[in-house]
C-alpha distance (Angstrom), angle and dihedral (degrees) to the residues before:
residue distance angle dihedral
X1 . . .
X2 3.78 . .
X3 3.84 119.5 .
X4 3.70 109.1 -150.4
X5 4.02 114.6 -161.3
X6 4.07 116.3 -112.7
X7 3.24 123.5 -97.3
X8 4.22 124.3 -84.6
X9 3.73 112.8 -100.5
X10 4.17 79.5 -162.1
X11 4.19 94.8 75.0
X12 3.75 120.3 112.0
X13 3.49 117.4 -29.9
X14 3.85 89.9 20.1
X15 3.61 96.9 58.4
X16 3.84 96.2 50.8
X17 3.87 91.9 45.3
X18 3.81 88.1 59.9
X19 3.50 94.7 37.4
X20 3.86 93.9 51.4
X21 4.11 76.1 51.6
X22 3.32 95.1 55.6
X23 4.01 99.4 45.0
X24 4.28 78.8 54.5
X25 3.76 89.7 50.7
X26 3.59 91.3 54.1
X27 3.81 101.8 40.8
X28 4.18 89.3 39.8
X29 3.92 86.0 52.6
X30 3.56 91.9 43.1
X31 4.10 105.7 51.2
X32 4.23 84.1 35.3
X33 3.72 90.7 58.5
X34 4.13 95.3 40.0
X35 3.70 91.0 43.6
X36 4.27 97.3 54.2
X37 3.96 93.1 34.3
X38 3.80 86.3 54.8
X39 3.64 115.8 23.2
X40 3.68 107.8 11.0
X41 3.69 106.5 138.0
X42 3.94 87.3 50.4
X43 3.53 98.8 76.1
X44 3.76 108.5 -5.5
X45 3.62 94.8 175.8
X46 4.00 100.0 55.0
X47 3.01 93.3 49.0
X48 3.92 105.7 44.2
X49 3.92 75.6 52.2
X50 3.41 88.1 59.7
X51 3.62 96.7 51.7
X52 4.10 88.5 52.1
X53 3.95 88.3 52.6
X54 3.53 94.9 56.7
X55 4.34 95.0 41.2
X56 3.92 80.2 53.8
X57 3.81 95.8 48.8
X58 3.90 89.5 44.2
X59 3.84 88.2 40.7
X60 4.09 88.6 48.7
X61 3.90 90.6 43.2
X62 3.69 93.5 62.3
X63 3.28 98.9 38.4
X64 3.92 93.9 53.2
X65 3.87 82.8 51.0
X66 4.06 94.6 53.7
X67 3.82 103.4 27.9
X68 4.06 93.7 114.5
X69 3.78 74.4 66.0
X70 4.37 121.7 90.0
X71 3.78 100.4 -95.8
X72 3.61 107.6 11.1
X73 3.73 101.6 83.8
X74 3.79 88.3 57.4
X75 3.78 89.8 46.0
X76 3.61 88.1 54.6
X77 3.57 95.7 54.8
X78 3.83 93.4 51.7
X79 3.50 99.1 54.0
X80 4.08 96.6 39.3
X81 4.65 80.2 50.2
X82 3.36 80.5 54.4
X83 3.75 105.1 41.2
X84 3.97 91.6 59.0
X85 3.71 92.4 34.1
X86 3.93 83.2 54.8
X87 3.71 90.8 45.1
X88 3.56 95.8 48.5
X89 3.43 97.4 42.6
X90 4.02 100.8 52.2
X91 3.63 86.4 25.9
X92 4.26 88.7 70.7
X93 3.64 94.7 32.9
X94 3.80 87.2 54.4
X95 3.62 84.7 58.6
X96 3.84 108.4 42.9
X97 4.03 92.8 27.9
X98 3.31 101.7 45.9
X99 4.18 93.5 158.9
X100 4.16 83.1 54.1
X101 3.85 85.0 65.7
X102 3.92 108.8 37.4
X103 4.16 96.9 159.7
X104 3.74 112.4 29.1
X105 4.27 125.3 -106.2
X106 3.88 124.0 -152.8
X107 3.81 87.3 -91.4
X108 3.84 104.1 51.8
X109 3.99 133.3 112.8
X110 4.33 71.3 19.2
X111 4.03 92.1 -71.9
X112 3.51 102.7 -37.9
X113 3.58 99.6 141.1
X114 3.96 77.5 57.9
X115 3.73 101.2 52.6
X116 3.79 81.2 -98.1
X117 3.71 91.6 -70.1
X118 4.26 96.8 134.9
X119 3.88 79.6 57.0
X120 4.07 103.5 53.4
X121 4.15 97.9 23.1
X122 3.91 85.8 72.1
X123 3.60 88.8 55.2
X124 3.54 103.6 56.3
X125 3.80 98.9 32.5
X126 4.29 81.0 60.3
X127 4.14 84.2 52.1
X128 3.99 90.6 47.8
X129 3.32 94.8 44.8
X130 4.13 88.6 46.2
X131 3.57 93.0 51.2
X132 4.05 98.8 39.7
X133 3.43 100.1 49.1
X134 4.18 107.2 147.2
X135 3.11 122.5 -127.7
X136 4.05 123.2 -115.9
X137 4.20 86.4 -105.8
X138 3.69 89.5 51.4
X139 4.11 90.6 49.0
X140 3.78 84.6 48.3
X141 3.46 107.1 51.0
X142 4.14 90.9 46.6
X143 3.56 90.2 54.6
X144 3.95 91.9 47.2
X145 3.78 89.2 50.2
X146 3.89 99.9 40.4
């Protein structure tokens, strides 16, 4: 009787959603940490939001990675809720508060210093995650083999 292993949620489309992810992590992390070492006290709020961007793309990047796993699909649908709530959210007050928003975060004018990207990713990592969802069996037997 031969056992073979399930199949990787991380083939295709799966694998450039979290690597598109990842790239965000890494730019997020890098313009949050430039933008408080240098010019902090200039606009403390953009770019604290900044720093909570990229924690939620790293945050969303792992989780995307380990969802088969007990926990991490429901981690990853917290912090991509969050992600387009956050992108929404600053996105309009960017807009109509202009003064609120002085020097610009990853999440501003809805992404547009990232081709828009912060504003669509959300969107399609909530349809991945909608149509991947693994099964309790699945959940199981990565748990059992961890």
């Amino acid at each position: 009787m031969s056992t073979s292993a399930p199949p990787s949620r991380m083939t295709g489309i799966g694998r450039v959603l979290v690597i598109v992810y990842a790239v965000m992590a890494l730019a997020a992390t890098g313009r949050s940490f430039v933008q408080i070492v240098r010019r902090f006290d200039e606009a403390p709020l953009a770019y604290s939001l900044s720093a909570v961007a990229a924690v939620v793309y790293i945050l969303a990047t792992l989780a995307l990675v380990l969802a088969k796993r007990r926990g991490w699909y429901a981690v990853a649908w917290i912090a991509i809720v969050f992600e387009l709530t956050g992108v929404i959210v600053v996105g309009a007050l960017s807009l109509l508060v202009p003064d609120l928003f002085q020097h610009e975060t990853v999440w501003s004018l809805f992404g547009r210093g990232y081709l828009f990207v912060p504003l669509v990713l959300p969107v399609f990592g909530l349809w991945w995650l909608r149509t991947h969802r693994p099964s309790r069996a699945e959940a199981s037997r990565v748990e059992v083999s961890a």
